[in-house]
Every structure is written in structure tokens, then in C-alpha cells.
LUMKE-874056 format. One line per field, with one value per residue (C-alpha): residue number from 1; residue in three letters; chain; x, y, z. Coordinates in nm, 4 decimals. Layout:
BEGIN
seq: [NUM/...]
type: [ALA/...]
mol: [A/...]
x: [X/...]
y: [Y/...]
z: [Z/...]
END
This chain:
BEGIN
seq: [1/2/3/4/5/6/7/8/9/10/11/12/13/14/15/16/17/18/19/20/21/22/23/24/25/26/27/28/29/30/31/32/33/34/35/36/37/38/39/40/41/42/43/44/45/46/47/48/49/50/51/52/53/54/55/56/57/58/59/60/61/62/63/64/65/66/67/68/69/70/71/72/73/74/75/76/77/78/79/80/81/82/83/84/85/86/87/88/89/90/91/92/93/94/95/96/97/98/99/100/101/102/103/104/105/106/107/108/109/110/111/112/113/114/115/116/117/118/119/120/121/122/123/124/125/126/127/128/129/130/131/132/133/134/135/136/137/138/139/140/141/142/143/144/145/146/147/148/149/150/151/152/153/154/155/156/157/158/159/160/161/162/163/164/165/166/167/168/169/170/171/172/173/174/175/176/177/178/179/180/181/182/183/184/185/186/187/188/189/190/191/192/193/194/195/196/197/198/199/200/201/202/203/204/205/206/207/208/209/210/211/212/213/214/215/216/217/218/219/220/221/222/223/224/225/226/227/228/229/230/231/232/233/234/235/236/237/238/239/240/241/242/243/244/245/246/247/248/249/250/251/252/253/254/255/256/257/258/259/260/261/262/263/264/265/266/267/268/269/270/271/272/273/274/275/276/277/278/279/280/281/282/283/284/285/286/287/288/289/290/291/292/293/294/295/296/297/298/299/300/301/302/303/304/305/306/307/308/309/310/311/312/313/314/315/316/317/318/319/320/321/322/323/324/325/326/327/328/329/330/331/332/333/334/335/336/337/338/339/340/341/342/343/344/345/346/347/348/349/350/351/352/353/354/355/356/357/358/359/360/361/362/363/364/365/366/367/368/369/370/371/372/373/374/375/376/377/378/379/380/381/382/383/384/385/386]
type: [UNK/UNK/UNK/UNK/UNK/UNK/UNK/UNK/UNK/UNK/UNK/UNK/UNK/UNK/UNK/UNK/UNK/UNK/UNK/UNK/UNK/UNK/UNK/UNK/UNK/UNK/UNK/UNK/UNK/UNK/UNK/UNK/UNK/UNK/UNK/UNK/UNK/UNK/UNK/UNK/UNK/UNK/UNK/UNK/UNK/UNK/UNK/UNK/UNK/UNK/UNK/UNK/UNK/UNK/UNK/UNK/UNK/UNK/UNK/UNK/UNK/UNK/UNK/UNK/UNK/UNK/UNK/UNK/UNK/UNK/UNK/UNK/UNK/UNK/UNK/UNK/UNK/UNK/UNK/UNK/UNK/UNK/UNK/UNK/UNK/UNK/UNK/UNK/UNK/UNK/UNK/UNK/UNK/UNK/UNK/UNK/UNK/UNK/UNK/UNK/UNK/UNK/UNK/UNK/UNK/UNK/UNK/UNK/UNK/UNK/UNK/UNK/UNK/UNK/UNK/UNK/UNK/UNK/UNK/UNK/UNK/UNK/UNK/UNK/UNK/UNK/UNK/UNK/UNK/UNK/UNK/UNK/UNK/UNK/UNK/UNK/UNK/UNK/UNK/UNK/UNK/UNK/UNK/UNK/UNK/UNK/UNK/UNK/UNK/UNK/UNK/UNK/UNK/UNK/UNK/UNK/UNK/UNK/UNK/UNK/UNK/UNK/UNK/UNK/UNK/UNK/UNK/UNK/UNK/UNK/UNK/UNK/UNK/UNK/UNK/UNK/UNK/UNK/UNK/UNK/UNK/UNK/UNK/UNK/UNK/UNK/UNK/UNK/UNK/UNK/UNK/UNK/UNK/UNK/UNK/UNK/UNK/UNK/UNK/UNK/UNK/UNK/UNK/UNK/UNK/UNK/UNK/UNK/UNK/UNK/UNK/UNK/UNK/UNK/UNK/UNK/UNK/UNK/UNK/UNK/UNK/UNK/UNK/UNK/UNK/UNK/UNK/UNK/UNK/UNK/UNK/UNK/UNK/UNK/UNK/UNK/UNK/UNK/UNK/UNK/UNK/UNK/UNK/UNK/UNK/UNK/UNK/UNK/UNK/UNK/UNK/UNK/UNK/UNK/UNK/UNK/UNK/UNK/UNK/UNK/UNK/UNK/UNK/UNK/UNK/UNK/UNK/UNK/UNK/UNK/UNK/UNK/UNK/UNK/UNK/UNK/UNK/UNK/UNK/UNK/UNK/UNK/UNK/UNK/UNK/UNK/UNK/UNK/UNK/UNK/UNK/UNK/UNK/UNK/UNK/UNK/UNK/UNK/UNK/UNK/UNK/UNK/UNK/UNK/UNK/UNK/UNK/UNK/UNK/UNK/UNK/UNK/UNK/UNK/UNK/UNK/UNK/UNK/UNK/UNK/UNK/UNK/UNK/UNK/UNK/UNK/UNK/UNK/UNK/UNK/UNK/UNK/UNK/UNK/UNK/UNK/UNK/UNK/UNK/UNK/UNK/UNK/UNK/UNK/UNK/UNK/UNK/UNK/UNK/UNK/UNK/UNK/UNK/UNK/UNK/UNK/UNK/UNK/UNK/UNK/UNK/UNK/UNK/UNK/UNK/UNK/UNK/UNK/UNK/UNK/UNK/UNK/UNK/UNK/UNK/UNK/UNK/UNK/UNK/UNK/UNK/UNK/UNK/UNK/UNK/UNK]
mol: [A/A/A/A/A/A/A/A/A/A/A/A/A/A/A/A/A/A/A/A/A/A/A/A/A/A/A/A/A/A/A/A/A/A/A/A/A/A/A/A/A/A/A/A/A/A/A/A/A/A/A/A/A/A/A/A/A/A/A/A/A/A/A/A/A/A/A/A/A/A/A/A/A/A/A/A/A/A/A/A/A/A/A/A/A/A/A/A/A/A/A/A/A/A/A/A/A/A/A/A/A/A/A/A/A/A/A/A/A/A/A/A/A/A/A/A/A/A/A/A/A/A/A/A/A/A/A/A/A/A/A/A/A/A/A/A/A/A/A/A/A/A/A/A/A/A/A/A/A/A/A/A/A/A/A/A/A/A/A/A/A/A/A/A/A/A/A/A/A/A/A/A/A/A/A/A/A/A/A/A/A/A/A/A/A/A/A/A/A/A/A/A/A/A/A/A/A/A/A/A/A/A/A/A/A/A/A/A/A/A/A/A/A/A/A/A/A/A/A/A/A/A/A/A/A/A/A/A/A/A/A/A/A/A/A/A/A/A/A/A/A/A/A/A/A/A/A/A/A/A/A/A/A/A/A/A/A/A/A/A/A/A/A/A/A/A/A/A/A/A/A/A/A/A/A/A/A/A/A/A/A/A/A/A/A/A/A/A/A/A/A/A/A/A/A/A/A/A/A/A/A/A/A/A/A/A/A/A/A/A/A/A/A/A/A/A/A/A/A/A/A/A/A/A/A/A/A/A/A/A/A/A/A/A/A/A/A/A/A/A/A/A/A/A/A/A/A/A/A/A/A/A/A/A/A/A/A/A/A/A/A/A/A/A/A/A/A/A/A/A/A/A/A/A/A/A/A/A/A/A/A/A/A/A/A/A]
x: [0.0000/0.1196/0.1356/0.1146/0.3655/0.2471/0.2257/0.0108/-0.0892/-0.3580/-0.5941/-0.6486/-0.7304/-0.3392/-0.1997/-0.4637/-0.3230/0.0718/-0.0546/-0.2163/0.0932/0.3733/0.2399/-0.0503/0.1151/0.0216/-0.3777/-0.5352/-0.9255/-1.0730/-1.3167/-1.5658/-1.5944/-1.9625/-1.8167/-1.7573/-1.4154/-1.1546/-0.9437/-0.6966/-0.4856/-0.2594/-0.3158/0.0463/0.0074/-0.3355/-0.1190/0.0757/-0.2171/-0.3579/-0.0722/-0.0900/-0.4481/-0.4540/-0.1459/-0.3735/-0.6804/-0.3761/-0.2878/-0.6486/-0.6957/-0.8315/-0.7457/-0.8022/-1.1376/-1.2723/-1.5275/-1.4372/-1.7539/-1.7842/-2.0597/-1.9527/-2.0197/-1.8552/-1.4718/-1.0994/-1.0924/-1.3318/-1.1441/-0.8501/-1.0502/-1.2112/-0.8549/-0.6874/-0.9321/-0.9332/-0.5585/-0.4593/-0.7142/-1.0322/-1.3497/-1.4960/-1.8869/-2.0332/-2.2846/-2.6159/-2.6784/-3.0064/-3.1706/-3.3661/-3.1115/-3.2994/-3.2006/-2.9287/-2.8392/-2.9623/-2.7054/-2.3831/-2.4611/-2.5790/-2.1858/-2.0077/-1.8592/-1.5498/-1.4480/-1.6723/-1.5557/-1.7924/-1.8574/-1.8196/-2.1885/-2.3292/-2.2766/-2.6286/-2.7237/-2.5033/-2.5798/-2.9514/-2.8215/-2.4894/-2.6313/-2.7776/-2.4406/-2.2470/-1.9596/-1.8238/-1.4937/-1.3433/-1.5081/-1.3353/-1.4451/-1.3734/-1.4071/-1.4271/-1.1241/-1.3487/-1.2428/-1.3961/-1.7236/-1.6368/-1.5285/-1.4059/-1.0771/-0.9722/-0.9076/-0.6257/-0.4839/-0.4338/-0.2851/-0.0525/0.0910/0.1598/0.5110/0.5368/0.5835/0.3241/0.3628/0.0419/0.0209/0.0044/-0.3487/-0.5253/-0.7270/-1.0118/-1.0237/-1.3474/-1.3210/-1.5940/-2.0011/-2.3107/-2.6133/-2.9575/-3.2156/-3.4415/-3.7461/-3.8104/-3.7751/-3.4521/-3.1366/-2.8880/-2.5612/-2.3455/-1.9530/-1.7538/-1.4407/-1.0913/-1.1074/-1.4161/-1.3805/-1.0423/-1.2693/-1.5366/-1.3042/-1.1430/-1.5144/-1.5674/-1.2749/-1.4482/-1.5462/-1.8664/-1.9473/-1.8264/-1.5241/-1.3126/-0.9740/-0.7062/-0.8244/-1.1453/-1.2753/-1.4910/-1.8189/-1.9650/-2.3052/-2.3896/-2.3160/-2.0238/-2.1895/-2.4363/-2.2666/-1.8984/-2.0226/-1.9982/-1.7055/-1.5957/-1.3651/-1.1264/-1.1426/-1.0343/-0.7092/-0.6373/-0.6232/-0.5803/-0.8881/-0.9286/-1.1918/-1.4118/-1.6405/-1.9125/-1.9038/-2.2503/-2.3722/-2.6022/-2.7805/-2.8088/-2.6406/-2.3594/-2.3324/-2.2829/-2.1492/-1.7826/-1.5932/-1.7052/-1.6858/-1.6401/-1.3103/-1.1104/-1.1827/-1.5055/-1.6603/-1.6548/-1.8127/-2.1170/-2.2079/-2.5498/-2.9146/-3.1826/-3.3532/-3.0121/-3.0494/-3.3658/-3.2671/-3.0265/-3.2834/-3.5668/-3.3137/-3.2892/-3.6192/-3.8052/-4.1259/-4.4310/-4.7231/-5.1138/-5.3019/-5.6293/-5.8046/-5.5758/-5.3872/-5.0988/-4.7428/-4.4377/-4.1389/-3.8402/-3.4748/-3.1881/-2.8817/-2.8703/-3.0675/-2.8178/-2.5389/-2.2145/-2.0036/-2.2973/-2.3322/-1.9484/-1.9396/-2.2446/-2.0416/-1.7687/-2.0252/-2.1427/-1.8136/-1.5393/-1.3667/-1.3827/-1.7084/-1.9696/-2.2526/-2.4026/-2.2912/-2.4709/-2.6276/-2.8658/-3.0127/-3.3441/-3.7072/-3.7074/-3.9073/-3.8391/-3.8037/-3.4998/-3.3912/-3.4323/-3.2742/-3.0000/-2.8750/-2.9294/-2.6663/-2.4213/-2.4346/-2.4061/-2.1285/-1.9262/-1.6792/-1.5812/-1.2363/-1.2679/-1.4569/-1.3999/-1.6089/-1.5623/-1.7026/-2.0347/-2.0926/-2.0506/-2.2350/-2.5646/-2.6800/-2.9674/-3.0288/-3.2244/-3.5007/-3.2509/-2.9948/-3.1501/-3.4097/-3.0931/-2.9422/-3.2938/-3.2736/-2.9304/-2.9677/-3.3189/-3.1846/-3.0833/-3.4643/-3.5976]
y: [0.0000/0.3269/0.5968/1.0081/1.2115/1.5349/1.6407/1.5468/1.8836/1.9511/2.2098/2.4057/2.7918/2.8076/2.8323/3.0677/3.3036/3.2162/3.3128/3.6717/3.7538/3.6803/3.7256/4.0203/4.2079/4.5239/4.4199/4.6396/4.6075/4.9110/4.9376/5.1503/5.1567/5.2620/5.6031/5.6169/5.6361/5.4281/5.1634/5.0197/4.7168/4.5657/4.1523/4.1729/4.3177/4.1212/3.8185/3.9141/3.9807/3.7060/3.4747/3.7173/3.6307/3.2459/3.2873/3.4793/3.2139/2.9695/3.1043/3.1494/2.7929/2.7044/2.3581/2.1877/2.1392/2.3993/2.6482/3.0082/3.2246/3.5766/3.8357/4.0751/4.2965/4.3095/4.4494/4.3599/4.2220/3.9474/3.8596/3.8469/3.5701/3.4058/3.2897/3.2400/3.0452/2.7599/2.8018/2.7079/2.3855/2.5552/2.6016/2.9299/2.9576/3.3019/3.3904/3.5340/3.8718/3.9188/3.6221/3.6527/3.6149/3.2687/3.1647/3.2544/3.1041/2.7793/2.7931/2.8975/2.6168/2.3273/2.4352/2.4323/2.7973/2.8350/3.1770/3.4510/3.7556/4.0381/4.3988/4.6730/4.8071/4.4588/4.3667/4.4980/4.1793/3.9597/4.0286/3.8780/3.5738/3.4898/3.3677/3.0572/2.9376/2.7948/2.6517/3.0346/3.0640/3.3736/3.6850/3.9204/4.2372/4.4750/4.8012/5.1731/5.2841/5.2362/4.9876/4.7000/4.5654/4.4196/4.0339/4.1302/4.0995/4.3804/4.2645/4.4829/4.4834/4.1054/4.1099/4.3561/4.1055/3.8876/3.8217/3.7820/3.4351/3.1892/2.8718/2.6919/2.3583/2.1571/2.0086/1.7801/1.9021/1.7033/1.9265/2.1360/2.4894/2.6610/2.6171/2.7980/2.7293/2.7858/3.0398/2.7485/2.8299/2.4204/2.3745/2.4267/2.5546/2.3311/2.3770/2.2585/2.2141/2.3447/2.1667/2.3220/2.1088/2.1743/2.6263/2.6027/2.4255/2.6880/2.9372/2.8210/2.7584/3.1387/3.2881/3.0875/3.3555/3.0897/3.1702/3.5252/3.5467/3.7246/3.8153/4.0493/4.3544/4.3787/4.6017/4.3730/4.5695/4.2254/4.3505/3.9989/3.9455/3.7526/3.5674/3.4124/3.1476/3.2721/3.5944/3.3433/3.3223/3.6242/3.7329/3.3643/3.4616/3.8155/3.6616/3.4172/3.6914/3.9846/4.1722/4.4936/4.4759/4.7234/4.6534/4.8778/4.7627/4.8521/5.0782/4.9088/5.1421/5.2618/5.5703/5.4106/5.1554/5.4274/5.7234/5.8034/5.6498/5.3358/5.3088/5.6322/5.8060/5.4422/5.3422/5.2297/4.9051/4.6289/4.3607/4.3731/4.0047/4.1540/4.0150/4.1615/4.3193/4.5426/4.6135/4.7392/4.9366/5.1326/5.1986/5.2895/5.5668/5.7635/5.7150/6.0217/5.9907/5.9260/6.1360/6.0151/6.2614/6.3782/6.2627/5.9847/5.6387/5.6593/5.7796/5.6460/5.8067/5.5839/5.7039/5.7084/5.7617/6.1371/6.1492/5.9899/6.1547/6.1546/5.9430/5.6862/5.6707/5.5842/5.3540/5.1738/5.2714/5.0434/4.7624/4.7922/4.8926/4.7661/4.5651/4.2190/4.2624/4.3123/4.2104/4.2953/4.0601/3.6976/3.8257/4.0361/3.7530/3.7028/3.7530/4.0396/4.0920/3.8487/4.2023/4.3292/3.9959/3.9653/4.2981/4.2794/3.9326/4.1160/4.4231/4.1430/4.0095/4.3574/4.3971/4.1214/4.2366/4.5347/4.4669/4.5630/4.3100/3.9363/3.7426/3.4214/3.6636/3.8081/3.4883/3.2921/3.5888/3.6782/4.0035/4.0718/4.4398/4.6394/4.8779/5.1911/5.0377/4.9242/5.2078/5.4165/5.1795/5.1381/5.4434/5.4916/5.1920/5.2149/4.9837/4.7075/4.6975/4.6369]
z: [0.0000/-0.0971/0.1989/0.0891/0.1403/0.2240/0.5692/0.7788/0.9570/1.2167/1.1676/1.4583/1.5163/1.6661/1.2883/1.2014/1.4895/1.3424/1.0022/1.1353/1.3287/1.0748/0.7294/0.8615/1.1497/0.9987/0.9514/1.1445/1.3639/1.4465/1.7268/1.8632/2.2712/2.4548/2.5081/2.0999/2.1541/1.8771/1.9093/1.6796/1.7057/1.4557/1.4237/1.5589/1.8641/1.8899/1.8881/2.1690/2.3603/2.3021/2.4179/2.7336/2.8196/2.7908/3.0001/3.2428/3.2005/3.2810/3.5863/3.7063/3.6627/3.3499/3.1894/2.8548/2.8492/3.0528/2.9274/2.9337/2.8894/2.6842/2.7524/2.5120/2.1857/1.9012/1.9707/1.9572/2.2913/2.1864/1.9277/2.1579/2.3712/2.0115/2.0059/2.3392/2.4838/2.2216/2.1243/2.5003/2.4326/2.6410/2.4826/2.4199/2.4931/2.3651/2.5605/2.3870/2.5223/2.4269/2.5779/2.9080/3.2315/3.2781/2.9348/3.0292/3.3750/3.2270/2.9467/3.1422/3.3937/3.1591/2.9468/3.2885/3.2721/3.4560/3.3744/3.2395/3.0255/3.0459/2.8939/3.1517/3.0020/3.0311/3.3996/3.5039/3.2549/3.4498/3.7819/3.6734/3.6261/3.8139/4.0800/3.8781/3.8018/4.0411/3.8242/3.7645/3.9580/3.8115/3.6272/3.4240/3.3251/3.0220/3.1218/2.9565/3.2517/3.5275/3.8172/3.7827/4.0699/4.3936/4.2579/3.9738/3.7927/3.5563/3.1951/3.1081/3.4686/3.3990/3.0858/3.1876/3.4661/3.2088/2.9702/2.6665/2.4665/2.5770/2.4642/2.3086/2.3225/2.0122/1.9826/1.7974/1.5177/1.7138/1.9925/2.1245/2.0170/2.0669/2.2301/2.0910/2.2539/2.0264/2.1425/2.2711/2.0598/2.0918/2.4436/2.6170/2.4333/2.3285/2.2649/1.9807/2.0093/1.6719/1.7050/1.5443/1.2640/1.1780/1.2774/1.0142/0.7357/0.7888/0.7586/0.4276/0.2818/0.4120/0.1842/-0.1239/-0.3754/-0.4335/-0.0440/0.1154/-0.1147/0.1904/0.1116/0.2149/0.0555/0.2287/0.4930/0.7157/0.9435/1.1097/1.2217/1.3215/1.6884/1.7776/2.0385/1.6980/1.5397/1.5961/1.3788/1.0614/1.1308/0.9658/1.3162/1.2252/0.8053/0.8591/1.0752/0.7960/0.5032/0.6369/0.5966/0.8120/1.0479/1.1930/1.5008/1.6192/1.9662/2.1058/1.9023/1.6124/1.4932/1.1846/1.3062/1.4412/1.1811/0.9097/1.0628/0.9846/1.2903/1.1651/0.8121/0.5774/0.7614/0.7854/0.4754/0.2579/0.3835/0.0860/0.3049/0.6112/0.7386/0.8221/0.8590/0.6647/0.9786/1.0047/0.6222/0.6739/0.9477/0.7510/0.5279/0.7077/0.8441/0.5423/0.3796/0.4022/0.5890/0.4406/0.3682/0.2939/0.0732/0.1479/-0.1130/-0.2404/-0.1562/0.0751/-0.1605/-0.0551/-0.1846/-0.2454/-0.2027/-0.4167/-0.4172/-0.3981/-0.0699/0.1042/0.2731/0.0751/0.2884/0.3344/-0.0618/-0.0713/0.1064/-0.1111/-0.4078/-0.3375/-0.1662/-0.5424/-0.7566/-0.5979/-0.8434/-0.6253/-0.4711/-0.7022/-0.4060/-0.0795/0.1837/0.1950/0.4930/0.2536/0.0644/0.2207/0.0642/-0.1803/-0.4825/-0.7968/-1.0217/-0.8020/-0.8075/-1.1751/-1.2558/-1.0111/-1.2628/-1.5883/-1.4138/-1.2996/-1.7146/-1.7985/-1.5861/-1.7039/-1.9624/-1.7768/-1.7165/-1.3504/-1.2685/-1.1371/-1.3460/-1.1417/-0.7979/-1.0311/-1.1692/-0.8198/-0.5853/-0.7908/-0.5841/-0.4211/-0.3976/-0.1916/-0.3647/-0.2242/-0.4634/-0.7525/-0.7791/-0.8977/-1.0780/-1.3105/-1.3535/-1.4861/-1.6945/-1.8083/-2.1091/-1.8859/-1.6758/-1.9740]
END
């Protein structure tokens, strides 16, 4: 029998985090704290940190095995434990923060939480429920500069006790990851374990251009929660190709989605793993508000481009134009009429021998606009509506 040989290589999150900090030290995520302050870190420095906090977790007592709890929003420092945590061979359980404290207290007991990472501006949420979990040894909060409650440990305080150069352990590609419990719409939630085989495959499929087509030159705005399905996992596919990433933190909506800080005075957003509710959102915003005539049917005026402010319509210009990402994010496909949905594939054939454009992406992404975007582009192409 003939044996292969290629290596034989695990796949585990720890060579995603290698691959951020030597070939990407200078990718860069951007985040937005409650007070609306900025943040940047480079995926270099990330790295560091996050060898200092599973050094940290170490010393507080957590083992292989042990679940290591996160009750936060989107930001860099929950990326920092989205990789610590199962890198030192614990398993990371995001914690849904917009279930009931019941939910809840039922979910951090039936995973066994050890340690819990929580959000300064969330602790009044935790409070409700901490008391229902008697495996939590250790909580740790991130704060906004404040000390942290009575019990508490202080997030940067501990990584700042810590040195440099942790030493992962080599795992097998086997091992527990990551926990996320469903919102128990069919009785009680129940959680599924992503192991690191199965987070690096994911995360490979995710960089497909016949899936999200991440790469390098994208600026990622995950508006999906990180504690919902690992945020698609577009935190681990950002790390593996260098895409920027920019995190709202707490503020979702649609002014703090689109307002510069966020997007327009970094850089134009090419990518948003969004929902359709958040979509809508944005939308709603700038539609203007409707009027019922006396003596007539209720007119709705729909916007266009022009009624939007200019560094909002940039950055739909390059969801739209720029020359790798001719589509909205998958998170946009949902239920929308079969005309948009017709005309939006007659502008992607149109499209197609502009030089600009990567045929393989248009032909593998058919997109599904939104009546604010395709409105305009009817109009500007009356030809192609036809």
C-alpha cells in the first residue's frame, strides 16, 4: 500500500493566529468603545495579547477542556478571547446577550462555565443571572477605565501582569473549540460544540469567492453578533487573510453603523455580514417619511442615491463597484421581490466584460439588492430593466 507524502498537519485555530501575526502584522481592527471612543490594534500586537491572556486564564486555573464564557459585543478584545481560549485547548462559549437572564443562567450552567468575560456596560445583565451558576470561579471584566465591581478581575490589569511568549500547546485538530447554545425556541437551548477542525474548514469555505469570497483587501463591518454562530465566522477569516476589520461595539444602529468612525473616515466598507432586519434598518433611516393625501392612496417616496449623505453613498459605491465585490454581503439575501432579483442578474451580465470586474465573484455571488440600490441603478440603466 502506498502511503502520501504530504504532511500530515492539524488544523487548529493556533496556525490561524501564526498566520495573522507573521504574514498580517500590519492588519489592522478598528473598534468603537460605549463612550464612541476608537481603538486600533494591529493583528500583531493582537497576537501578543492574546498569548498574554490564555497565560492569564492559565494562571487562574483554566485547563483543557474547561469552558471560558464571553458576555460581550462586538470588539478587539473578543477577538482576543475568540482565540486564546481555544488556542490554550479551552473552549470558548459566547454567551447570547439578548436572551432573558434565565435563558441565560440555564445555558452557562448546563456548558459548565469556569471563567466569564464580560462587557463593563453589560454587567447589570449579568448580575440577573450569576447567581444561577455555580460553576463560575473567576469573572473578568472589560471596562471603559473604570475599576472594575467588587469580585471582579480587571481585563487589562491582567494582561498587563503577564510576559510575553506563551507557549500553546500543540493540539489535535479534534479538539473542542468553541459552544453555541440555540435560542431554545423548541424547548430548552442546546448547545453545539464546533471543534478546530471543523472552525479552520469553515473558515477556508468562508474565503471561497462561491461563499463570502473574503480576502485580504477587504474592509470587514460584522453587524452579526459575535456571540451568533462565531459571527460566521468572519472574526477567524479576517485573521487568515488579512482583511481589516471594523467593530461597532454597542452601538447598532443605523447611526452608528454608518457614521464616519465606523466606516467612511477608515476606509469604505466592501463587506457587512449583516441580517436583513439590520439592512432594513439602515434603510428605514434615510427614507423620508411618508405622507397620505387627502383625497388619495398613501405615496411612498423611495430614495436614491442622492438622498443619502455623501459618505454613506461611498461607502455603497464600493459595496457595489469595488472591483472584487460586485454584491451585498450573503447576509442580505433574504425575501425580496423576484423584479430586483431579476434585474440585479441582468446588471451582474451587464457587468461582465468590464475589465474591472472578477467574473468568477459576479458569476458565483448573484446580488440581491435592496429597492434603495436598484431604484438608482434602473434608472441609470433604463436599457438594462428592460
Amino acid at each position: 500500500m502506498i502511503e502520501g507524502t504530504m504532511m500530515d498537519y492539524p488544523l487548529t485555530l493556533r496556525s490561524v493566529l501564526e498566520r495573522a501575526r507573521t504574514i498580517f502584522p500590519k492588519g489592522e481592527i478598528v473598534s468603537k468603545g460605549a463612550d464612541k471612543t476608537l481603538r486600533r490594534v494591529t493583528f500583531g500586537a493582537l497576537a501578543a495579547r492574546v498569548g498574554k491572556l490564555a497565560s492569564a486564564l492559565a494562571k487562574l486555573g483554566v485547563k483543557q477542556g474547561d469552558r471560558v464564557a464571553t458576555l460581550c459585543w462586538n470588539h478587539d478584545r473578543h477577538v482576543e478571547a475568540y482565540m486564546a481560549v481555544p488556542c490554550m485547548g479551552a473552549v470558548l462559549h459566547t454567551l447570547n446577550l439578548c436572551l432573558h437572564p434565565h435563558d441565560l443562567a440555564y445555558i452557562a450552567k448546563h456548558a459548565g462555565d469556569s471563567v466569564v468575560i464580560v462587557d463593563r456596560s453589560l454587567w447589570p445583565l449579568f448580575e440577573k443571572f450569576r447567581e444561577g451558576v455555580p460553576s463560575i470561579r473567576h469573572v473578568i471584566v472589560v471596562g471603559d477605565g473604570e475599576p472594575p465591581p467588587d469580585g471582579a478581575l480587571d481585563y487589562e490589569a491582567l494582561l498587563a501582569a503577564e510576559p510575553d511568549g506563551y507557549a500553546f500547546p500543540d493540539l489535535p485538530e479534534s479538539t473542542p473549540a468553541a459552544i453555541c447554545y440555540t435560542s431554545g425556541t423548541t424547548g430548552n437551548p442546546k448547545g453545539v460544540v464546533y471543534t478546530h477542525r471543523s472552525t479552520v474548514l469553515h473558515t477556508l469555505a468562508t474565503c471561497l469567492a462561491d461563499t463570502m469570497g473574503i480576502c485580504g483587501r477587504d474592509v470587514l463591518l460584522p453587524v452579526v453578533p459575535m456571540f451568533h454562530v462565531n459571527a460566521w465566522g468572519i472574526p477567524f477569516a479576517a485573521l487568515m487573510t488579512g482583511a481589516k476589520l471594523v467593530f461597532a461595539g454597542p452601538h447598532l444602529d443605523p447611526e452608528g453603523l454608518l457614521e464616519g468612525h465606523t466606516l467612511v473616515e477608515h476606509q469604505p466598507g466592501t463587506d457587512r455580514g449583516s441580517g436583513p432586519i439590520a439592512v432594513a434598518a439602515v434603510e428605514q433611516h434615510f427614507r423620508p417619511p411618508r405622507e397620505v393625501a387627502e383625497d388619495g392612496p398613501e405615496e411612498v417616496e423611495v430614495p436614491c442615491r442622492r438622498d443619502l449623505p455623501d459618505g454613506v453613498a461611498q461607502v455603497l459605491d464600493a459595496q457595489l463597484l469595488h472591483p472584487h465585490r460586485f454584491r451585498l454581503a450573503v447576509g442580505v439575501r433574504f425575501a425580496i421581490l423576484a423584479q430586483v432579483d431579476h434585474i440585479a442578474a441582468k446588471l451582474i451580465e451587464h457587468a461582465l466584460p468590464r475589465p474591472w470586474l472578477h467574473i468568477g465573484q459576479a458569476r458565483a455571488n448573484r446580488a440581491y439588492f435592496t429597492h434603495l440600490l436598484a431604484q438608482e441603478w434602473i434608472a441609470a440603466m433604463p436599457d438594462i430593466a428592460a
